[in-house]
C-alpha positions in Angstrom: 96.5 187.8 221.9 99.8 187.6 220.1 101.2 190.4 218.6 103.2 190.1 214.8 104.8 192.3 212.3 103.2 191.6 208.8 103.9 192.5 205.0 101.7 192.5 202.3 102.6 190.7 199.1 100.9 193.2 197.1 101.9 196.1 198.5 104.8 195.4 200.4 104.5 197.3 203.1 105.0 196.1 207.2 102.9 196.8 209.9 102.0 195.6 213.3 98.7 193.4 214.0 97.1 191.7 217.2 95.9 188.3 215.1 95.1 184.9 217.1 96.7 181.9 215.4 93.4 179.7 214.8 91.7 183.0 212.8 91.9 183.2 209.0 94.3 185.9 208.2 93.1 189.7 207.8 93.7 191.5 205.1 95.9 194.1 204.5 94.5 197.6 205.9 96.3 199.8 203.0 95.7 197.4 200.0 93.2 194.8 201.5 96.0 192.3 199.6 97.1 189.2 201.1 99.3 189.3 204.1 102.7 187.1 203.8 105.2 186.4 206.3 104.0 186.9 209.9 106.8 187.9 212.5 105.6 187.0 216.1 107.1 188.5 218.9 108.4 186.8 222.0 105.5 187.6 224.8 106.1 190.1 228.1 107.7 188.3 230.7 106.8 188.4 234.6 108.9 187.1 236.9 107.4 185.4 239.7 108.8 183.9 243.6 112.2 183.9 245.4 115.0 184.5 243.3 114.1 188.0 241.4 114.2 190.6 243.7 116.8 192.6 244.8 117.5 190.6 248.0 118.4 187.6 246.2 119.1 188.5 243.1 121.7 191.7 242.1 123.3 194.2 243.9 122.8 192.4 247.4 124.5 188.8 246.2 127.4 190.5 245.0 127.7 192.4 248.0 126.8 189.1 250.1 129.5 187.3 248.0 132.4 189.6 248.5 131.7 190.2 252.5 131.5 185.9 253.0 135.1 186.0 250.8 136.7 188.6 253.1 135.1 186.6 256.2 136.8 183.3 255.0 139.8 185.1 253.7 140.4 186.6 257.5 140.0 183.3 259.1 136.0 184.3 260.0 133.3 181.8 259.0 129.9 182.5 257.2 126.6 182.1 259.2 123.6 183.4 257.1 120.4 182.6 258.2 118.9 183.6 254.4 120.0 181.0 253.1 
């Protein structure tokens, strides 16, 4: 259920709710006034498959980046079977 920062028109003051979008809005816990503008806040992310882990993502590409420069910089080549 989304989570949004709310402020009552009658009382003014913000707070935090857990409100679905298709309900009739609550009313305000201090005052029981109206609620106004509703603030939603971006959801928690989770990143999923190949590309966010440490092996390909981070520390290890920049280390795998500068070694295959050096290689090709010496005259080596670059054989990575990662890739």
């Amino acid at each position: 259920m989304p989570t949004y920062d709310v402020k009552c028109k009658s009382c003014e003051i913000i707070y935090e709710i857990e409100h679905s979008i298709v309900k009739d809005h609550p009313p305000c816990k201090e005052c029981q006034g109206e609620l106004g503008t509703y603030f939603s806040r971006p959801p928690g992310i989770s990143f999923k498959g190949d590309g966010w882990t440490g092996k390909h993502y981070g520390v290890d590409t920049t280390a795998k980046i500068r070694d295959r420069t050096n290689a090709l910089q010496h005259g080596g080549t670059v054989n990575d079977p990662d890739d």
